[in-house]
C-alpha positions in Angstrom: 39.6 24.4 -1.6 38.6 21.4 -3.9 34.7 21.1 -4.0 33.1 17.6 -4.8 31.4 17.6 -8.1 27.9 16.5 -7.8 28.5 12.9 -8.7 30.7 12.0 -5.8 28.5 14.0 -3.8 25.7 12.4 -4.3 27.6 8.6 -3.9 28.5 10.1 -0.3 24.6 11.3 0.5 23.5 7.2 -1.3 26.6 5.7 1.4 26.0 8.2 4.3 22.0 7.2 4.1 22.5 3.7 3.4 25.0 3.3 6.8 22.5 5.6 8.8 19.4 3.1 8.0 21.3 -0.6 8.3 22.7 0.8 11.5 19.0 2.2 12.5 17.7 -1.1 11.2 20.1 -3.5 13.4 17.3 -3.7 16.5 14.3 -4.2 13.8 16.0 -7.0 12.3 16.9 -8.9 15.9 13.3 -8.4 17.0 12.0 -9.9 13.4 14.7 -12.7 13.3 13.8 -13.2 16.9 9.9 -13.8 16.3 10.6 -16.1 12.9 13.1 -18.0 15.3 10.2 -19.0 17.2 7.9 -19.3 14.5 5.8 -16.6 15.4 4.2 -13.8 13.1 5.6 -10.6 13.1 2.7 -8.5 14.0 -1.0 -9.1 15.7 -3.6 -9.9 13.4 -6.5 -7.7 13.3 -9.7 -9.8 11.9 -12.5 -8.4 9.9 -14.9 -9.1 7.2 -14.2 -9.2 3.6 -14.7 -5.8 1.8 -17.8 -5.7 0.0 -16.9 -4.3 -3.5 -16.0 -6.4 -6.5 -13.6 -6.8 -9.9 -15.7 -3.8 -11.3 -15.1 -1.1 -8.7 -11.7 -2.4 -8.9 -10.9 -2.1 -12.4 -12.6 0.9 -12.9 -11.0 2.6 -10.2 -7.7 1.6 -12.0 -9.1 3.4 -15.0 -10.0 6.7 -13.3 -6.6 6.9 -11.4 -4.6 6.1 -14.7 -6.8 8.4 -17.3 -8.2 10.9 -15.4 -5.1 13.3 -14.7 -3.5 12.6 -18.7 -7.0 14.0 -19.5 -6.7 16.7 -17.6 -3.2 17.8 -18.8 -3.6 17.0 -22.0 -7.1 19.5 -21.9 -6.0 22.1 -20.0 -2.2 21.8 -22.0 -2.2 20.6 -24.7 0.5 18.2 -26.5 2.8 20.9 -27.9 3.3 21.7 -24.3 4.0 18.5 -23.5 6.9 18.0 -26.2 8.4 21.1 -25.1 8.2 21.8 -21.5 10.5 24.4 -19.4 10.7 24.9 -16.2 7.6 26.5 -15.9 5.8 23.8 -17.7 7.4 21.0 -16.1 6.1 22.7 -12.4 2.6 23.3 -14.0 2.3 19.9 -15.6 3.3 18.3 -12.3 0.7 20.2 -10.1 -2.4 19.4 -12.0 -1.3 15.5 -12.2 -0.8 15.9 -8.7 -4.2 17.6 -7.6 -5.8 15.1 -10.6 -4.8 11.9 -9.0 -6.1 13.4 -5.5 -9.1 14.4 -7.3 -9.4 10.5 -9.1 -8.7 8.6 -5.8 -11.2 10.6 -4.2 -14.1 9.9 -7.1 -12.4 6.2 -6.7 -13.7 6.7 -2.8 -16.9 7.7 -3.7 -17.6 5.2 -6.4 -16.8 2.0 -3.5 -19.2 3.9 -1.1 -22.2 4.3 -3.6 -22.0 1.2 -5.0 -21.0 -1.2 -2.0 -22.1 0.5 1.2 -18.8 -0.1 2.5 -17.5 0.9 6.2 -14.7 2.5 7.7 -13.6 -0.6 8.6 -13.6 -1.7 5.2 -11.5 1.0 4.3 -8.9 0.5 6.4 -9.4 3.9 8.9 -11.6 1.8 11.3 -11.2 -1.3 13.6 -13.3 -3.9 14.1 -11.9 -5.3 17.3 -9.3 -3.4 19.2 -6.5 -6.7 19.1 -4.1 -4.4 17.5 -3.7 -1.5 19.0 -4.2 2.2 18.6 -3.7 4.8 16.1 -0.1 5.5 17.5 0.8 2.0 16.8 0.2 1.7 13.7 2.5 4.5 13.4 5.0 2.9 15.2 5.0 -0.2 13.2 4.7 2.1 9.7 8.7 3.0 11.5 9.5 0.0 12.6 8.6 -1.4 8.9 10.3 1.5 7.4 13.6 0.9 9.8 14.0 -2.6 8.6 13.1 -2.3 4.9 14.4 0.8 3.8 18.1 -0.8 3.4 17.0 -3.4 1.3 14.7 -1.4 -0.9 17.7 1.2 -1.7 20.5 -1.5 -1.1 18.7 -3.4 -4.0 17.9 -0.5 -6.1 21.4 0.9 -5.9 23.2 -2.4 -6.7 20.6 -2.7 -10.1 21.3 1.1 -11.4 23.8 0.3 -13.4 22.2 -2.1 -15.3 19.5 0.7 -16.9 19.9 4.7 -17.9 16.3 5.2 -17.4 15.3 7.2 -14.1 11.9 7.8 -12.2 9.7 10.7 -14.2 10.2 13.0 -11.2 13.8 12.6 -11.1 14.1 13.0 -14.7 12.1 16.5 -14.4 13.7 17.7 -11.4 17.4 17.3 -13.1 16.4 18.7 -16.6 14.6 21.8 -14.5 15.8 22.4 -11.2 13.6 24.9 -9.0 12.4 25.2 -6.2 9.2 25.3 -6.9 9.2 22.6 -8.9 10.9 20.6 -5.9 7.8 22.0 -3.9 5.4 20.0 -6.4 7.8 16.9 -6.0 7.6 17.0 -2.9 4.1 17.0 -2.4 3.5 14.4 -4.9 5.7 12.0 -3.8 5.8 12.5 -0.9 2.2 13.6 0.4 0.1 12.3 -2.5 1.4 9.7 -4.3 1.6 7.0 -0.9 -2.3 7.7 0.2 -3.5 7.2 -3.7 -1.2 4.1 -4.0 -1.7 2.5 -0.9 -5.5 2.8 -1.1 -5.7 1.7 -4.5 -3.1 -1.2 -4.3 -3.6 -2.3 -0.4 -7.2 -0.7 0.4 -9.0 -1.2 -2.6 -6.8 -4.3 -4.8 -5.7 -7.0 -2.5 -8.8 -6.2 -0.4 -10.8 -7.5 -3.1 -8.3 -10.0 -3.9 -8.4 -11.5 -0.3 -12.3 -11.6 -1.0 -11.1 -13.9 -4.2 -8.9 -16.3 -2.0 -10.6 -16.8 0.8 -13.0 -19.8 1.1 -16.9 -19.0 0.9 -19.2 -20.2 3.5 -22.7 -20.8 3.4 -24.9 -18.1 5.7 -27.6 -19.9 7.2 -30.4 -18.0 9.3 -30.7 -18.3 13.2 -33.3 -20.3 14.4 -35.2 -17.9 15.7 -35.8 -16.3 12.6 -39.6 -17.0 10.7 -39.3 -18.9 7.4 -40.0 -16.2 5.6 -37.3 -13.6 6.7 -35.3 -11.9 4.4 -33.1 -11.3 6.9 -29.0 -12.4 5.9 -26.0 -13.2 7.9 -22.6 -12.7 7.6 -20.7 -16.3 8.4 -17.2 -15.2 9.8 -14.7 -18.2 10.6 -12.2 -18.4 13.5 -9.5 -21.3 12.1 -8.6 -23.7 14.4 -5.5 -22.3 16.9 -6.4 -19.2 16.9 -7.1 -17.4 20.0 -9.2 -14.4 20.2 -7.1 -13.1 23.6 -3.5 -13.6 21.8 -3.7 -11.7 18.4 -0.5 -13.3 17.7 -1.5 -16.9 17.6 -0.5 -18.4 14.0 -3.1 -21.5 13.4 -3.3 -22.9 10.1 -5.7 -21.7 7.8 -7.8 -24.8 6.7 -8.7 -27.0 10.0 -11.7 -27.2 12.1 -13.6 -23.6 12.7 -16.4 -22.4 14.3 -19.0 -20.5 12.2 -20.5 -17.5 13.8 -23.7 -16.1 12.2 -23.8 -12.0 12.3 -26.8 -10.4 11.0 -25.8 -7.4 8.3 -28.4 -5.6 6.3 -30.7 -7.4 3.7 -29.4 -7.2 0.1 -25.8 -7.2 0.9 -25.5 -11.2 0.7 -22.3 -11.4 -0.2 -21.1 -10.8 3.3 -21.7 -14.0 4.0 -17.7 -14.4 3.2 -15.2 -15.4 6.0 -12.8 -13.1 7.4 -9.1 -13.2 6.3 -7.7 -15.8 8.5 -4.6 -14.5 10.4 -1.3 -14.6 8.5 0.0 -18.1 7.2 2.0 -19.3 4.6 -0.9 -20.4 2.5 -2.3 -19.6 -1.4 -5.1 -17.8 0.0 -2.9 -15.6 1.9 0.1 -15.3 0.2 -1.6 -15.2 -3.5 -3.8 -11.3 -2.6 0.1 -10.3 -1.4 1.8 -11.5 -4.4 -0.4 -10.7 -7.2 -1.2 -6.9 -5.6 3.0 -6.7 -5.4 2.8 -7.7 -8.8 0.6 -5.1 -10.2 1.9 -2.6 -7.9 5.8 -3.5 -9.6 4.7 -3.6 -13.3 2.8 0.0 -12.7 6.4 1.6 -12.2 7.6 -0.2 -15.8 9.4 2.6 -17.3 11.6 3.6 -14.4 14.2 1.8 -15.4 14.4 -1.3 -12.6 13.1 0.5 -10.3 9.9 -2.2 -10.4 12.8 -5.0 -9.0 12.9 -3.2 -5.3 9.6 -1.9 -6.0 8.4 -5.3 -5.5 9.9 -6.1 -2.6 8.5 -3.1 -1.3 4.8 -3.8 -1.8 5.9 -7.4 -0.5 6.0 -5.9 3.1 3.2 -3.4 2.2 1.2 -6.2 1.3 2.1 -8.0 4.9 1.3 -5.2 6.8 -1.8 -4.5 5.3 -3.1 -8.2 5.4 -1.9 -8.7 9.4 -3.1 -4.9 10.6 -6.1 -4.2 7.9 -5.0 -0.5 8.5 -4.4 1.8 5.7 -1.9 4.3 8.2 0.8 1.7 8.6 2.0 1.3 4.7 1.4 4.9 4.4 4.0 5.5 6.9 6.4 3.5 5.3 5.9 4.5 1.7 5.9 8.5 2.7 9.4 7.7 4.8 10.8 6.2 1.7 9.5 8.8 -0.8 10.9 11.8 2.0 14.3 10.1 1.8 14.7 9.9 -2.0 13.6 13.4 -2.5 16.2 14.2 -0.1 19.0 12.6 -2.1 17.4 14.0 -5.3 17.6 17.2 -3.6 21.1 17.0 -2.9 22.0 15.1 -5.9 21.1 18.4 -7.9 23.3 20.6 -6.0 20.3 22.8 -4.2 
């Protein structure tokens, strides 16, 4: 009996998964068109204060995430293995980048906590009001993202490969040395590792601080009751005119009339006195953390051939969800689901 070489099987696996997910994504897509219909937002807005840290936490938590792990390979390596890697090397590279970038987000963690005191809530692991639901929903709406944008991240990326012979590192390593434990170590990478360090640094820690940026600064001013000497501060958060606290899904415009509610936070941490993220509108100050972040997020993946084109349309919705929910689980969900199903098709692509 004829077997299918691996080409056409692995056009079948791209067609099979694309039908299964714009089937899947047929209900997502009524509910979205549905709520932009009505001009409604897609999702409840959860409100918060801006994070604390600033351009130099960012950028050199960029650094650490981008150096660290080539300094570790190339130290515990060397270059000649690098030139001239087998199977063996290729799984042994791959594992220490992969603990390396744990190990660099996690000193990126630390660094934001030292240096800026900030929360749980700041981090996107904590609420600060319940508006948007639990832990469970945040995993439902990482699905429900995943549902509806998953055929237009590999609809767009399929209809570009032609265009470029260049291929995602991982893929290109996989093909050259396929093992299984090799496709153990992609696994975990891309599927485990890589969404947690890139959604904190790119969603968490970069358009936090770029929503910080873009948002407008109001004065704190002390309560009355306080003595003219108190070096007590207050954080100023602004609630935009049309918005209602008791219907997170209320869409007001950004700039309007507000009322500015005084919050005492600890002394020494004035720049608190920033407003909140207003809930989602089609404004520069919200728009402009989404697109810039997307931006960065694309041109981080130049070298993958166009793989940056869907890329950014990815962190477009990443960006979304993170600026409605301030939740780090929801774009986590969706960039795992992704990353599961391309190492699936990688997987079968290679014939094992």
């Amino acid at each position: 009996m004829h077997q299918p070489d691996p080409t056409s099987r692995e056009v079948l696996a791209n067609f099979l998964v694309l039908g299964l997910l714009l089937f899947g994504s047929i209900p997502a897509w009524i509910y979205i068109l549905r709520r932009l219909s009505q001009r409604l937002p897609l999702l409840a807005f959860e409100p918060r204060q801006v994070v604390p840290w600033r351009w130099p936490q960012v950028v050199l938590g960029f650094l650490l995430c981008a150096l660290l792990p080539l300094a570790v390979i190339l130290l515990s390596m060397g270059q000649g293995a690098l030139r001239e890697m087998d199977a063996g090397a290729s799984q042994q590279v791959l594992a220490i980048n992969t603990v390396a970038s744990a190990a660099a987000a996690a000193a990126v963690l630390l660094l934001i906590l030292l240096t800026s005191r900030a929360t749980a809530v700041d981090l996107g692991v904590a609420r600060s009001s319940g508006l948007a639901g639990s832990r469970m929903s945040d995993v439902r709406t990482g699905f429900v993202a995943f549902v509806a944008i998953a055929p237009v991240v590999y609809g767009v990326k399929w209809l570009v490969a032609p265009f470029s012979d260049q291929s995602h590192p991982l893929e290109v390593m996989l093909r050259q040395n396929p093992s299984t434990g090799l496709l153990i170590w992609v696994s975990i990478a891309a599927i485990l590792v890589a969404p947690i360090v890139e959604e904190f640094l790119f969603r968490i820690v970069l358009q936090g601080w770029l929503e910080r940026c873009f948002m407008p600064r109001v004065a704190a001013t002390p309560t009355a009751e306080a003595a003219p000497d108190s070096t007590d501060l207050y954080a100023v958060s602004v609630s935009p005119a049309g918005f209602d606290p008791a219907n997170p899904y209320s869409s007001p415009e950004y700039f309007g009339s507000a009322q500015v509610v005084a919050q005492p936070v600890e002394a020494g941490n004035a720049d608190s006195s920033l407003s909140s993220p207003a809930p989602f509108t089609w404004s520069l100050q919200t728009a402009m953390p989404i697109a810039i972040s997307s931006l960065i997020f694309a041109a981080m993946h130049i070298g993958h051939g166009l793989d940056p084109i869907p890329l950014f349309l990815l962190a477009l919705v990443l960006g979304y969800l993170y600026q409605r929910t301030h939740q780090l689980l929801p774009s986590v969900i969706v960039h795992m689901s992704l990353n599961a199903v391309s190492v699936g098709l990688l997987w079968l692509s290679v014939g094992h």
